[in-house]
C-alpha positions in Angstrom: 116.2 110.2 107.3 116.5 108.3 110.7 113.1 108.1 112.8 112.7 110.9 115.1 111.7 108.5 117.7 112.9 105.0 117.7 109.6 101.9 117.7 109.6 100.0 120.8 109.6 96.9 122.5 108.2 95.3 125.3 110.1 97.9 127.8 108.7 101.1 126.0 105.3 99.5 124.6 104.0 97.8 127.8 102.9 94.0 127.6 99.6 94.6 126.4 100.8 97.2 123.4 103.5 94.7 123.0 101.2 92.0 121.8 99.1 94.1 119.9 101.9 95.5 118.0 103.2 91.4 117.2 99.5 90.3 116.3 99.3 93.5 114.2 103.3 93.1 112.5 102.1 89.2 111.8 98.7 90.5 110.2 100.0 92.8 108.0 103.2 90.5 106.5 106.3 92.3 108.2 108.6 91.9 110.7 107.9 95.1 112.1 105.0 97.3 111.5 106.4 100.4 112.7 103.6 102.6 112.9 102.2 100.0 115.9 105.5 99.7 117.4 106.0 103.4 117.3 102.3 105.2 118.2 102.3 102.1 121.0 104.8 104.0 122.9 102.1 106.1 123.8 100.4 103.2 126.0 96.3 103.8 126.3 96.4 106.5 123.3 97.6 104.0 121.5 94.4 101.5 122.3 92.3 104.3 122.0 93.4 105.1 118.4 93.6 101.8 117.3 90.2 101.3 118.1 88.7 104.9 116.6 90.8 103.6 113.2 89.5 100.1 113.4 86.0 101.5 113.7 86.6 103.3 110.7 89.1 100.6 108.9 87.7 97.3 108.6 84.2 98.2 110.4 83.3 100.9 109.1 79.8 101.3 107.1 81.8 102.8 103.5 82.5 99.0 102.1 86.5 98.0 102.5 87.0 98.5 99.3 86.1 101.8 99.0 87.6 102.4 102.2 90.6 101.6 100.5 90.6 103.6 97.5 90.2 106.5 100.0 93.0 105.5 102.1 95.1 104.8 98.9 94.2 108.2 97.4 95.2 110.0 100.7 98.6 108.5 101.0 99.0 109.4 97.3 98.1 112.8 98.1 99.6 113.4 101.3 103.2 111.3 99.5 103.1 109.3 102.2 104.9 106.1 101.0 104.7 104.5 104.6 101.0 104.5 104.2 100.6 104.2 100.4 102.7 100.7 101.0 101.3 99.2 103.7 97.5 100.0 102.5 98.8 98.5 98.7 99.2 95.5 100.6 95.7 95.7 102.1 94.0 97.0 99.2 94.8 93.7 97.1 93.2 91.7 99.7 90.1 94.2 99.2 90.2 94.0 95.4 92.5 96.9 94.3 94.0 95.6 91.4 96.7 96.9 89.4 94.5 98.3 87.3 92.3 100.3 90.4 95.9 101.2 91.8 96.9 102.8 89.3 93.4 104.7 88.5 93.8 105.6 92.2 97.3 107.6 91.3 96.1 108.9 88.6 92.9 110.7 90.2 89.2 111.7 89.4 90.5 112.0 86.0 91.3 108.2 84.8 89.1 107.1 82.5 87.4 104.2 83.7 85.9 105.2 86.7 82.3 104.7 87.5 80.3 107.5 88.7 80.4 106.5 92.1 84.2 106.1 92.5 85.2 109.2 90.5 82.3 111.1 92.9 84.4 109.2 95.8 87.7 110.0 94.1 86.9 114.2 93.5 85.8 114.0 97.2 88.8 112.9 98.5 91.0 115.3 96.5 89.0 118.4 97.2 89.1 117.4 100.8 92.5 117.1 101.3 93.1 120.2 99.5 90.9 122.3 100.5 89.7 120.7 103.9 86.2 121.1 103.2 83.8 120.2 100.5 82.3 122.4 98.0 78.0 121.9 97.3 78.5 120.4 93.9 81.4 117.9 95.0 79.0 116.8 98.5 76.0 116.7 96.3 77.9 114.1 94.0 78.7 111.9 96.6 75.7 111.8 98.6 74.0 110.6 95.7 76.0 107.6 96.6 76.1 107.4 100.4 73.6 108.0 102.9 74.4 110.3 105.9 75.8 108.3 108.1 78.3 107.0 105.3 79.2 110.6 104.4 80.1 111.6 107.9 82.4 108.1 108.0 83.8 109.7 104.8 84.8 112.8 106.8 86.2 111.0 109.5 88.2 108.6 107.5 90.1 111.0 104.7 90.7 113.5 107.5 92.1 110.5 109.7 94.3 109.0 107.0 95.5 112.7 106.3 96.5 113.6 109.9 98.1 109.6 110.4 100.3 110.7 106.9 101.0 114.3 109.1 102.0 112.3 112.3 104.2 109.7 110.0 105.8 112.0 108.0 106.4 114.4 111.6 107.9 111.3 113.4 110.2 110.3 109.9 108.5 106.7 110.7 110.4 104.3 108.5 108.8 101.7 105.8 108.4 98.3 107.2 110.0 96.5 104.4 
């Protein structure tokens, strides 16, 4: 399927979204990291987002590797492949291993999880499904993250979901 809206360049990012989107496409190994060059046609949004998702995705409190295995498991969910590809990438540089990835596909229900990640894992999943959490699922996590932690969990699942909505909406293509 062809994009619904074309990324852009300097004439339809702006100078300033222009370099972001370059210092962006160079960080994350492409030649064109469409999701930038696409949202940055929206101009200040575009800053605006990029720093609510930054705050969430690298500085966020839930440890990058975690964040990851949520991100990853959204994608999954959501069949996102733009996402699920470019946060494979990322992932390995936060130690998602083969191993993880594919304990990530499979769900809550690999064998091999520890009780924190298949807590995190069930979360994610029942969130995405049901967009809310059920006692016994928020119980299990917060065993494992304080409150400030859990509402970052919140935040980041239902960000991820709604980024896979908005790429899937705007048919954004893969980068590779």
């Amino acid at each position: 399927m062809q994009p619904r809206i074309t990324p852009g360049r300097l004439r339809e990012l702006g100078p300033v979204n222009w370099v972001i989107w370059r210092v962006l496409t160079l960080a994350s190994g492409t030649a064109d990291a469409k999701i930038f060059s696409t949202l940055g046609r929206t101009k200040g949004l575009f800053r605006g987002w990029l720093h609510y998702s930054g705050r969430l995705m690298p500085g966020g409190r839930i440890s990058r590797h975690e964040t990851e295995l949520v991100i990853l498991r959204v994608a999954h969910l959501r069949e996102c492949q733009y996402e699920l590809d470019h946060h494979i990438r990322l992932g390995r540089r936060a130690g998602v291993t083969e191993e993880i990835l594919d304990r990530v596909l499979t769900g809550p229900g690999a064998t091999g999880w520890e009780p924190r990640h298949r807590a995190l894992m069930t979360a994610v999943d029942e969130l995405v499904a049901t967009k809310n959490l059920g006692d016994a699922t928020w119980s299990a996590l917060a065993a494992h993250y304080d409150d400030r932690r859990m509402i970052e969990f919140c935040l980041l699942v239902t960000q991820y979901d709604g980024l896979a909505t908005t790429i899937g909406t705007l048919r954004i293509e893969s980068d590779h």
